[in-house]
C-alpha positions as CSV (number, residue, x, y, z in Angstrom):
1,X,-18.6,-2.6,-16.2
2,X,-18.3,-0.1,-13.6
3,X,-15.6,2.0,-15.9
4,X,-18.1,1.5,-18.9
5,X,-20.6,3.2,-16.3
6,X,-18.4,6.2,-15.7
7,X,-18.0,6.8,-18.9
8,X,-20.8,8.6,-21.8
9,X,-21.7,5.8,-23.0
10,X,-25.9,5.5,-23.7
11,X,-26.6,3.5,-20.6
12,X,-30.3,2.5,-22.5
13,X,-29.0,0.9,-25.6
14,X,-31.4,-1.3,-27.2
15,X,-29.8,-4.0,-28.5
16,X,-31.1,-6.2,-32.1
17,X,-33.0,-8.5,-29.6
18,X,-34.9,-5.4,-28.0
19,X,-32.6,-5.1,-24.9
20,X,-30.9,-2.9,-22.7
21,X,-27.8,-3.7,-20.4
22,X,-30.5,-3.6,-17.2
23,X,-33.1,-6.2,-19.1
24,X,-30.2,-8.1,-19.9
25,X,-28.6,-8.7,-16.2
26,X,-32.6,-9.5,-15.2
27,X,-33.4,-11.7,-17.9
28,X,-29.9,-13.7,-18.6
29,X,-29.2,-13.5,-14.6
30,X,-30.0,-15.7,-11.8
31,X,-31.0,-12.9,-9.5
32,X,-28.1,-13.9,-7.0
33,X,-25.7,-11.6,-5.5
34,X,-23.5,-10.7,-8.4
35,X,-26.6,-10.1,-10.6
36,X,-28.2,-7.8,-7.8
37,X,-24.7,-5.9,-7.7
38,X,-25.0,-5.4,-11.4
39,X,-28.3,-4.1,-11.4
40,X,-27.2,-1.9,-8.5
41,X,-24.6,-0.5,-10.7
42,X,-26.4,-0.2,-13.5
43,X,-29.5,1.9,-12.0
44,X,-27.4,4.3,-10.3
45,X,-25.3,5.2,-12.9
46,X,-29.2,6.6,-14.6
47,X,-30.1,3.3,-16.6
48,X,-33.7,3.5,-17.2
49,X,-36.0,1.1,-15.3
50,X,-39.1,1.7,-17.9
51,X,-37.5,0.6,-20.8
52,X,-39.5,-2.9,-21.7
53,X,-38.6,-5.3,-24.3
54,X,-40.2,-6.0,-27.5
55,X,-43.0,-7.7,-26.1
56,X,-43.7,-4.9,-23.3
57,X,-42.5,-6.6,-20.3
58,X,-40.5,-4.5,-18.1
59,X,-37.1,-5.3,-16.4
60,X,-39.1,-5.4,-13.2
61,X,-41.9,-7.9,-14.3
62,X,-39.3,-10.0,-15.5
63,X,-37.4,-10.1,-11.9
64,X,-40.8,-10.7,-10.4
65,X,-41.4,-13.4,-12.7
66,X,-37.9,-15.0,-11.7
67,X,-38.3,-14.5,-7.8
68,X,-35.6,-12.1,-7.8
69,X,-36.5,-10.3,-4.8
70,X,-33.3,-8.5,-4.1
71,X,-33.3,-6.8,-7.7
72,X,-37.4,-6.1,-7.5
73,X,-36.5,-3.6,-4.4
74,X,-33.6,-2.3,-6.4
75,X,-36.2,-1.8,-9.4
76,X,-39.1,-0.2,-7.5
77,X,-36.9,1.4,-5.1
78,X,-35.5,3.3,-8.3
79,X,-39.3,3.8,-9.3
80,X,-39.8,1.0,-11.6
81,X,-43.7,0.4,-11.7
């Protein structure tokens, strides 16, 4: 992932379910260390933190609403609101 990263690539692709790479590693992750990491990666290399699903609910609602405390500092730290 972290070659991905360094590359052009469009860090905010939506995918056909409404997702990005960041929503993806909150919502399909258990919030643990690895998943945290990812999420690290993934907001310093400029993924957006205000991109919501379909439904509106923001990568940073969904780590609240998982208990995944390490990756709501990441999120807000980042500016996530």
């Amino acid at each position: 992932m972290r070659i991905l990263l360094a590359t052009a690539i469009d860090k905010d692709h939506v995918n056909k379910l409404g997702w990005t790479a960041l929503l993806e590693a909150v919502v399909l992750g258990d919030g643990g260390p690895v998943y945290t990491e990812i999420v690290g990666d993934l907001v310093r290399a400029g993924a957006s933190v205000a991109i919501a699903d379909r439904d509106g609910v923001t990568p940073l609602a969904h780590a609240r609403r998982r208990g995944q405390t390490a990756i709501v500092g990441i999120l807000e730290a980042a500016g996530a609101r």
